[in-house]
C-alpha positions in Angstrom: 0.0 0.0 0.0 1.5 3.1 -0.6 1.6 6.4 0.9 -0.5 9.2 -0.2 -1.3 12.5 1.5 -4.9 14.6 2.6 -4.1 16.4 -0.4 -4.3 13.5 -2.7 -8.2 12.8 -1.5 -8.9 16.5 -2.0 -7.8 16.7 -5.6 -9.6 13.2 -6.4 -12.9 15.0 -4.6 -11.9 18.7 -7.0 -11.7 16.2 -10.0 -14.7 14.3 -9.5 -16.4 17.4 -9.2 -15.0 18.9 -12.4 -15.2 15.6 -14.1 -19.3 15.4 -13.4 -19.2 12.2 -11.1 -21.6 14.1 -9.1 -22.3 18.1 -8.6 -21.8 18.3 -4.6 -20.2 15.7 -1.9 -19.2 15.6 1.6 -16.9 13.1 2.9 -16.1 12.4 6.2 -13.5 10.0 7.3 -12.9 9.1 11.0 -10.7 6.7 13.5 -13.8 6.0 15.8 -15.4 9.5 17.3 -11.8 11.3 16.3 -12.6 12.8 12.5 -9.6 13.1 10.5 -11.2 14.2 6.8 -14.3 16.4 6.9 -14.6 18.4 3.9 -17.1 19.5 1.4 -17.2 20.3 -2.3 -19.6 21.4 -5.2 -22.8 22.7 -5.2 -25.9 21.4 -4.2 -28.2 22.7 -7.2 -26.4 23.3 -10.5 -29.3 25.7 -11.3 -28.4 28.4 -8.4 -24.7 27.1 -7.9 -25.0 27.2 -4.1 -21.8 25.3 -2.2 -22.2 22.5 -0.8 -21.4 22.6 3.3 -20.4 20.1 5.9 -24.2 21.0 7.2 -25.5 20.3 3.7 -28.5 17.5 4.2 -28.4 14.4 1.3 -31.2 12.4 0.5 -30.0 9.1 2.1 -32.4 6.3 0.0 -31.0 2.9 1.0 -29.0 4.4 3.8 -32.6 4.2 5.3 -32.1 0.7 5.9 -29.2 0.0 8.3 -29.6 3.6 10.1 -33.5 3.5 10.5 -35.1 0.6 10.1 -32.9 -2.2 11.0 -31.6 -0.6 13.9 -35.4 0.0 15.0 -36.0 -4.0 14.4 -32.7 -4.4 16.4 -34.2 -2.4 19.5 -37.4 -4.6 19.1 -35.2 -7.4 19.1 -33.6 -6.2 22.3 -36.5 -5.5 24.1 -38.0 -9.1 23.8 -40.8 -8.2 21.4 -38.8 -9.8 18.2 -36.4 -12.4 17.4 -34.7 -12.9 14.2 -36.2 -16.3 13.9 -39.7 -14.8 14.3 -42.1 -15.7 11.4 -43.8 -12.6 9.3 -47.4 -13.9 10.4 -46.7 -14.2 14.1 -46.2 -10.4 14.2 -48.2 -9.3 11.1 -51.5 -10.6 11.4 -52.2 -9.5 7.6 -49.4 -11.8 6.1 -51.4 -14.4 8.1 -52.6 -17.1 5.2 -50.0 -15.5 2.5 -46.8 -16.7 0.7 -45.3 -14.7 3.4 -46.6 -15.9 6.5 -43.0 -18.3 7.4 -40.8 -15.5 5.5 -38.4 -14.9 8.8 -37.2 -11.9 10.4 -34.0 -12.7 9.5 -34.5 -13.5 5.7 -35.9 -10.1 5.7 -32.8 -8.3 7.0 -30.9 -10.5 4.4 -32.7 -9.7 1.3 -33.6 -13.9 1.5 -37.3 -12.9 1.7 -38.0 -14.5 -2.3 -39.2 -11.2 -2.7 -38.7 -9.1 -5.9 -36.0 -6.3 -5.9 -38.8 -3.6 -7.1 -41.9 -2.4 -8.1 -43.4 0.6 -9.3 -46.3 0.6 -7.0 -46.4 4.2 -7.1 -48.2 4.7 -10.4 -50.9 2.9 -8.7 -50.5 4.9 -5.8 -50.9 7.9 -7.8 -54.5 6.7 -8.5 -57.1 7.9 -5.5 -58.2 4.6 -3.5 -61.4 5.3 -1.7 -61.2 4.7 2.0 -57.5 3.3 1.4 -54.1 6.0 2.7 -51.4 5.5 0.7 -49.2 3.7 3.0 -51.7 1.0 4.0 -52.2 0.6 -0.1 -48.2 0.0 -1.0 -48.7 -2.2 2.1 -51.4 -4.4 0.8 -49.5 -4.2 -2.9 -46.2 -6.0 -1.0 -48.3 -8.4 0.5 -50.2 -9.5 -2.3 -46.6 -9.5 -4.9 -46.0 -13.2 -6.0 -42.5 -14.4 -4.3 -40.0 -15.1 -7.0 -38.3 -18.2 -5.2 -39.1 -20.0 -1.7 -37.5 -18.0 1.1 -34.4 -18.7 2.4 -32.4 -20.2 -0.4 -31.7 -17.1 -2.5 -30.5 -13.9 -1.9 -31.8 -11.0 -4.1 -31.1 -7.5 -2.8 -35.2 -6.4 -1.6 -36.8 -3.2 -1.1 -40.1 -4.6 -0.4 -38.8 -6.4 2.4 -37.6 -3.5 4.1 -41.4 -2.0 4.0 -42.5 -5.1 5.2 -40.1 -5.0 8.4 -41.3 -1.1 8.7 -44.6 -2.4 8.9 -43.6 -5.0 11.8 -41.6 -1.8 13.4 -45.1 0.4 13.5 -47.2 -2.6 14.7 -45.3 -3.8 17.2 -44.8 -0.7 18.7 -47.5 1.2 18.0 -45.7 4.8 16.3 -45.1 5.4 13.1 -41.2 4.5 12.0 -40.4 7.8 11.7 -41.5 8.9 15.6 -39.9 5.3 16.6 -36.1 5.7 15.5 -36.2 9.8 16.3 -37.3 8.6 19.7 -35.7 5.4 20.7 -32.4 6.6 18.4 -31.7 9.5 17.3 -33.1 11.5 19.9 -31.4 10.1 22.6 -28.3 10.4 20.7 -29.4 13.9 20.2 -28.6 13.5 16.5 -30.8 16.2 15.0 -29.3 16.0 11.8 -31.1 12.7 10.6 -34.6 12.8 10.1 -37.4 11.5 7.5 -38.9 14.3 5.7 -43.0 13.6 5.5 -43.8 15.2 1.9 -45.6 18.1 4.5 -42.4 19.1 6.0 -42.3 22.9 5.1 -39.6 24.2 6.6 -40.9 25.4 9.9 -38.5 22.7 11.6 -35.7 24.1 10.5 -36.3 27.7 12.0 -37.2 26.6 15.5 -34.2 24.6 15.4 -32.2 27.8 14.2 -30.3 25.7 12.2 -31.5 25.6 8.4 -31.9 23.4 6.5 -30.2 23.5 3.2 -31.2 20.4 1.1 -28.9 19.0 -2.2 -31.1 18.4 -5.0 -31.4 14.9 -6.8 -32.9 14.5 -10.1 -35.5 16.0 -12.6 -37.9 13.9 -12.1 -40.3 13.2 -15.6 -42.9 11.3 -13.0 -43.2 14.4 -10.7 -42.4 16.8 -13.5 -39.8 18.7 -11.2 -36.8 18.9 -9.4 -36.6 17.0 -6.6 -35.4 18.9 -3.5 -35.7 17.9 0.0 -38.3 15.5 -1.0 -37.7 11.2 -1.1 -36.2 10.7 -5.1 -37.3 7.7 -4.2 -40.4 7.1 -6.3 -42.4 4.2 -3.6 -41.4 6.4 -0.5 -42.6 9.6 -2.1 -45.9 8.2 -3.2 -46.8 6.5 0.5 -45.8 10.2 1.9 -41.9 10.2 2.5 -41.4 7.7 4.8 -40.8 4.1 4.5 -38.3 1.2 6.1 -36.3 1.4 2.5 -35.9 4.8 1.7 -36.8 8.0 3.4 -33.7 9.2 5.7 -32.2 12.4 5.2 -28.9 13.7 6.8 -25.8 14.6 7.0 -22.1 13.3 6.9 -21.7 14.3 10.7 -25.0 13.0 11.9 -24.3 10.0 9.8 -21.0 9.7 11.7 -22.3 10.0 15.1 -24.2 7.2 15.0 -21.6 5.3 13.2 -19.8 5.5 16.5 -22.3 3.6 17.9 -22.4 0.5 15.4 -19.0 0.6 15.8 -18.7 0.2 19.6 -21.2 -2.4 19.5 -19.0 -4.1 16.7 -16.2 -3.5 19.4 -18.4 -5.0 22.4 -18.2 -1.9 24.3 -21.2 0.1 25.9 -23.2 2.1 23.9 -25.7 4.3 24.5 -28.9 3.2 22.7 -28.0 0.5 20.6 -27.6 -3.5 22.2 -24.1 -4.8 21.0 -25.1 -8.3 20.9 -28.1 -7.3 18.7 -25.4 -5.5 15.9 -23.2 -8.3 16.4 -25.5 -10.7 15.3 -26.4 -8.9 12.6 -22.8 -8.4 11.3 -22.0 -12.1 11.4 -22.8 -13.2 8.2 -23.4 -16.5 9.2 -25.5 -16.4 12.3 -28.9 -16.3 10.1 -30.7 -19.2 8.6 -28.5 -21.8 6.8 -27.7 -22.3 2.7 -25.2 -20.4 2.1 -22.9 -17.2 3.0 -24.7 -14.4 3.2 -24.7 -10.3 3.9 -25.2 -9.2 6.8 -28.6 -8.1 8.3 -29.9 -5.3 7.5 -26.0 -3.8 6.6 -24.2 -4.9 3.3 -20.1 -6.0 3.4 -17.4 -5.8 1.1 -18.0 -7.6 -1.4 -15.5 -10.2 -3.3 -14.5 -8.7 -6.6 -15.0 -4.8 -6.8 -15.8 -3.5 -3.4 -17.6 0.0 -3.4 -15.0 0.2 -0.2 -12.0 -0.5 -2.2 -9.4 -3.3 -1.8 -8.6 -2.8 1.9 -11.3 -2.5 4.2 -11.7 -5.7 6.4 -14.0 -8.7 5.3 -15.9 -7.7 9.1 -16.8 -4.4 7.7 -20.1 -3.1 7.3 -22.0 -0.4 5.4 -24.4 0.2 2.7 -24.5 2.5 -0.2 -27.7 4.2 -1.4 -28.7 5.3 -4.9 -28.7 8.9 -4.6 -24.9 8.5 -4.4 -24.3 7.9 -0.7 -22.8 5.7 1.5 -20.9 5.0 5.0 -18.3 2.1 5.7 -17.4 1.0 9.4 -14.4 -1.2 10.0 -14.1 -2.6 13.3 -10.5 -4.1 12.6 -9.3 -0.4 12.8 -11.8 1.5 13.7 -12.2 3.0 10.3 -15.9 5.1 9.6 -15.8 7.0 6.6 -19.4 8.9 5.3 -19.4 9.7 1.6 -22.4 11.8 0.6 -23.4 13.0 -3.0 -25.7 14.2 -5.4 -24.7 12.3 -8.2 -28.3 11.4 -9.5 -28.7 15.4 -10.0 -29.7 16.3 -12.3 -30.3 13.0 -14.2 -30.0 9.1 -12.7 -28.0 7.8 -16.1 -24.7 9.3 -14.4 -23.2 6.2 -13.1 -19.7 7.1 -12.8 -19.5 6.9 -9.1 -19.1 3.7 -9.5 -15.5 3.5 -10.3 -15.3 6.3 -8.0 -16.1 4.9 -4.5 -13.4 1.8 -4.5 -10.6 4.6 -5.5 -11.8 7.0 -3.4 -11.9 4.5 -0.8 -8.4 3.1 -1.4 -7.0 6.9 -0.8 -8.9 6.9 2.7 -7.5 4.0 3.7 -3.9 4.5 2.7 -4.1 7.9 4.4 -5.5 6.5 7.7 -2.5 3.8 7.8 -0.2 6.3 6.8 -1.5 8.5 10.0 -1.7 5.7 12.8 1.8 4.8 11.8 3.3 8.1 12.7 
């Protein structure tokens, strides 16, 4: 591994930039709570060319998943109401007498559900259904969605099981997910800076918290037939009102990082605050779920074998997850590596792909910069 300098990362982030990857980014890069990288660069709207700041928020899509809603079924979990063995049907009376009624907590957090990856439930959503919110409807549309393959012996990458577990989330405990994770998580963290954004947000929030709230755009949506800014890109989530269990989270690289620190200590069997280490352990283990087969781990994702979003040198114990707006977060409990890489790259139009030779170089800088530093 060679040597290469804070310098190096902030001309790769210039170039990226200048070279259209995406329009705006934060990245954040930290040895546990101690941040060593936090910088940010762009704009967040190329119409109005404002700069992106560390305080800029992101539209997190699949982020949701590991930072919301798995870490709410993980506090279920901990309080006795769940297991990860625990069928769909003995928790959801409405999957009750379905194909899903023996799908598994667990297979859910693993994307082993036999569910498809996606559907475009919201142009049915669009259409008024008397006596029927929104929510409830995409809820009935999962439920009734023909599994692809018997669950547990495949793994296929689900948002629809992430709804369903959203679903469990709300019944089990009464709140809508939303309330649950700023209450039982974020709050007591006192992370402000990661919240869902219900489509009637409108801004008063941000002035009685005196901080405001500057959003990066995403894309020009044809659907919507605008710009999406500050509202879920996220087509599903936007249609059942902004939140959901896969998409929904918005934030920023600090708040992002703060509760990072968490995951990590609970990786690291220390004490944390809010979040059962045992719980997040379990979860990491790739192989602690139901059999056939390695899998991810639940409710995170993990390096994967042949080009790694996280590069060549973050540990096969690592976790994180990348979302499709162009975000993502890495934790390596080997080293104590977090790094938070936010962006816009889906503004103005999805088609730009290129952060995806971006993230494994980008990656492999941070990490030959942090060994560099804990060598000194």
């Amino acid at each position: 591994m060679k040597t290469c300098s804070v310098q190096e990362i902030d001309g790769v982030m210039v170039n990226a930039v200048a070279d259209s990857v995406f329009p705006g980014a934060v990245l954040l890069c930290a040895r546990g709570q101690d941040i060593f990288y936090h910088k940010a660069f762009g704009v967040t709207d190329i119409r109005f060319g404002e700069p992106v700041t560390l305080n800029t928020v992101f539209d997190l899509a699949s982020l949701t998943k590991p930072l919301a809603t798995a870490l709410a079924v993980a506090d279920l979990i901990s309080s006795g109401q769940l297991s990860q063995k625990t069928y769909l049907q003995d928790v959801l009376p409405a999957a009750r007498g379905t194909d899903k009624a023996r799908i598994t907590i667990d297979m859910l957090l693993r994307h082993r559900s036999g569910l498809p990856a996606h559907r475009p439930y919201f142009k049915a959503l669009c259409v008024p259904v008397p006596g029927m919110e929104a929510r409830k409807c995409l809820r009935r549309l999962v439920l009734e969605e023909p599994l692809e393959y018997e669950p547990g012996f495949k793994e296929n990458y689900s948002d629809l099981g992430f709804i369903l577990l959203a679903w469990v989330v709300e019944y089990l405990s009464g709140v809508r997910l939303d309330i649950f994770v700023n209450d039982r998580i974020f709050g007591p963290l006192k992370i402000n800076a990661l919240f869902f954004n219900p489509l009637c947000f409108d801004l008063a929030r941000s002035k009685a918290n005196q901080t405001p709230f500057v959003f990066a755009a995403t894309s020009h949506c044809p659907w919507r037939r605008k710009m999406m800014v500050g509202e879920v890109e996220d087509e599903n989530a936007w249609a059942a009102g902004g939140i959901e269990g896969h998409a929904g989270l918005f934030g920023t690289a600090d708040g992002i990082h703060r509760l990072c620190c968490q995951i990590l200590q609970a990786l690291e069997n220390k004490e944390t605050k809010v979040i059962n280490s045992s719980v997040i352990r379990c979860f990491a283990d790739k192989n602690s779920g139901e059999k056939h087969g390695l899998m991810r781990p639940a409710g995170f994702d993990s390096p994967s074998e042949e080009n790694a979003s996280s590069g060549h040198f973050f540990s096969k114990r690592s976790v994180g997850h990348l979302g499709f707006t162009g975000t993502s977060f890495w934790i390596d409990p080997d080293n104590g590596l977090i790094t938070v890489l936010l962006t816009n790259r889906v503004h103005p139009d999805r088609g730009n792909i290129d952060i995806r030779k971006f993230r494994p170089r980008i990656h492999d800088l941070i990490a030959t910069v942090y060994k560099a530093d804990i060598q000194m």
